[in-house]
C-alpha beads as a LAMMPS data file, in Angstrom:
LAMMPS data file: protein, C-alpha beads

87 atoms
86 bonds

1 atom types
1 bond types

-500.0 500.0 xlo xhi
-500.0 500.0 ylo yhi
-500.0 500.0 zlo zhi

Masses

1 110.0

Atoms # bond

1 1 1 227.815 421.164 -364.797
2 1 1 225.458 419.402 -362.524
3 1 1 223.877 420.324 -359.804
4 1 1 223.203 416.876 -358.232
5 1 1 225.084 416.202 -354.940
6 1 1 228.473 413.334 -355.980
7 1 1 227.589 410.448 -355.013
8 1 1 231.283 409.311 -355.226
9 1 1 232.644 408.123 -352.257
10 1 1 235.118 410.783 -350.827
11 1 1 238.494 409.420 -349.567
12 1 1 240.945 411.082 -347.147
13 1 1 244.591 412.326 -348.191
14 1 1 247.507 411.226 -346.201
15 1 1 248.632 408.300 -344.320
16 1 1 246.806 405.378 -343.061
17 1 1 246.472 404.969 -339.248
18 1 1 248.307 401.573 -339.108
19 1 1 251.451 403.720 -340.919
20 1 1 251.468 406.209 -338.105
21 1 1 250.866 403.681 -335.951
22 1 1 253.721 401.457 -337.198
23 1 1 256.335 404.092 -337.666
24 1 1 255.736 405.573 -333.963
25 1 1 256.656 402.112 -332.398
26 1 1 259.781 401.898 -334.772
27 1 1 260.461 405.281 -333.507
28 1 1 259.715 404.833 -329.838
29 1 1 262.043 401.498 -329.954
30 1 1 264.633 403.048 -331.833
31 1 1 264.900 406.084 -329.233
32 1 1 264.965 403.608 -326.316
33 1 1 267.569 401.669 -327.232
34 1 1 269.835 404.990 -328.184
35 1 1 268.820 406.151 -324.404
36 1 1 269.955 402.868 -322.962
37 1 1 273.250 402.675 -324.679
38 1 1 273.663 406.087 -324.170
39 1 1 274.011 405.179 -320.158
40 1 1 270.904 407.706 -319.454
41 1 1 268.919 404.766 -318.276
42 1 1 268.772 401.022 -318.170
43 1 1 266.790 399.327 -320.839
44 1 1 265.551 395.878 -320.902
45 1 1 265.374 395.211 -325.108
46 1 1 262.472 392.214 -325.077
47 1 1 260.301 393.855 -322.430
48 1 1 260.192 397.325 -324.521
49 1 1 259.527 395.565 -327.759
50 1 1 256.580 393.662 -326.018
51 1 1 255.153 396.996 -324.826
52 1 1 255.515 398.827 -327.631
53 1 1 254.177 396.024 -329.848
54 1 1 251.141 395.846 -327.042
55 1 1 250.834 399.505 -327.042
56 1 1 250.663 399.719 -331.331
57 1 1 248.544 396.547 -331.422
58 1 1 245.712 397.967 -328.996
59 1 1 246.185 401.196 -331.398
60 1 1 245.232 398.990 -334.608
61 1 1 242.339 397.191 -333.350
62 1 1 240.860 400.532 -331.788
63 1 1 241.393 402.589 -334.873
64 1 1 239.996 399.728 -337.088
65 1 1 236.544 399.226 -334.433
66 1 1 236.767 403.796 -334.942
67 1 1 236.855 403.131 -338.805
68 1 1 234.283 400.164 -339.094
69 1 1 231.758 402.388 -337.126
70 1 1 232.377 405.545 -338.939
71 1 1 231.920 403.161 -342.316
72 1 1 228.844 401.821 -341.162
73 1 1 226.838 405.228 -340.780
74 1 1 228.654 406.815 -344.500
75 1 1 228.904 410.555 -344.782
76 1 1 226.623 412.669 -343.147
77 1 1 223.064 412.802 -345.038
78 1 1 223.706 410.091 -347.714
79 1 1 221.250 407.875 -346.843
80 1 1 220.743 404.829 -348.528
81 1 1 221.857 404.107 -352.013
82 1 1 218.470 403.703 -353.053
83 1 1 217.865 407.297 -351.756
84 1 1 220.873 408.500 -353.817
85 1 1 219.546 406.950 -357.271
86 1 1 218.335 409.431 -359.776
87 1 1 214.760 408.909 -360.391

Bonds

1 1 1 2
2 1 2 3
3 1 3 4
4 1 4 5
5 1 5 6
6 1 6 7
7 1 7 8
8 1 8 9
9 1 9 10
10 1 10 11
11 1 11 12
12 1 12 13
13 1 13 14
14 1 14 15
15 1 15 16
16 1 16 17
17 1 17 18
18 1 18 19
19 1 19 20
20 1 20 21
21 1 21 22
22 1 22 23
23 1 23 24
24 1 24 25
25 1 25 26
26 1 26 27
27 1 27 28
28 1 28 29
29 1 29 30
30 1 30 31
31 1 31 32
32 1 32 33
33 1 33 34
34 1 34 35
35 1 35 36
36 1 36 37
37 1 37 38
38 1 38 39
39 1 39 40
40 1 40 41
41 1 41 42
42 1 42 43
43 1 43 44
44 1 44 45
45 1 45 46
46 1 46 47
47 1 47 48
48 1 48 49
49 1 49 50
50 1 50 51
51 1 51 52
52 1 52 53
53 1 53 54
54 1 54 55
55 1 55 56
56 1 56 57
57 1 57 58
58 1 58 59
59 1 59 60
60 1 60 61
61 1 61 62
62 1 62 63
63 1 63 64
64 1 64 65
65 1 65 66
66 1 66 67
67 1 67 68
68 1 68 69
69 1 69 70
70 1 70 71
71 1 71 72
72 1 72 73
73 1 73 74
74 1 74 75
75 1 75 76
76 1 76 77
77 1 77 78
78 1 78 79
79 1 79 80
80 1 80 81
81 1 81 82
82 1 82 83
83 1 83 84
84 1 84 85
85 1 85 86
86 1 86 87
C-alpha cells in the first residue's frame, strides 16, 4: 500500500448536468400541455417550447462556463503535474 496521494483524476457519480437539464424541460413541457388540456389554464404550445428551450439552453451554457472554470483550477492542492511527478 502506498502512501503517496492518487494522482488519478477523481470523477463524480450520477448524472450529467445537461441530463437533468434535458429531462426537466421534457418534464416542464409535458406538465404544461396536460394543464392546458386539462382546461386549468390556457396554453400557447410554440411559445412554451421556446421558453423552456431558452430557459434549458441558458442552463447548458452556464453549467458548461461553471464546469470549464472548476476544470481549469483541478482539485484542491494538486498543483501542477510537474509538482505531482515522483522524483
Amino acid at each position: 500500500m502506498s502512501t503517496q496521494p492518487s494522482t488519478e483524476r477523481e470523477y463524480r457519480q450520477g448524472p450529467s448536468l445537461g441530463t437533468v437539464i434535458w429531462g426537466a424541460v421534457v418534464v416542464s413541457l409535458a406538465a404544461l400541455i396536460v394543464a392546458g388540456r386539462l382546461g386549468w389554464f390556457a396554453v400557447d404550445p410554440g411559445m412554451v417550447a421556446v421558453v423552456l428551450l431558452l430557459v434549458g439552453g441558458l442552463g447548458l451554457v452556464v453549467g458548461g462556463v461553471v464546469a470549464a472554470a472548476r476544470g481549469r483550477r483541478g482539485p484542491a492542492g494538486a498543483g501542477t503535474p510537474e509538482e505531482r511527478a515522483e522524483p
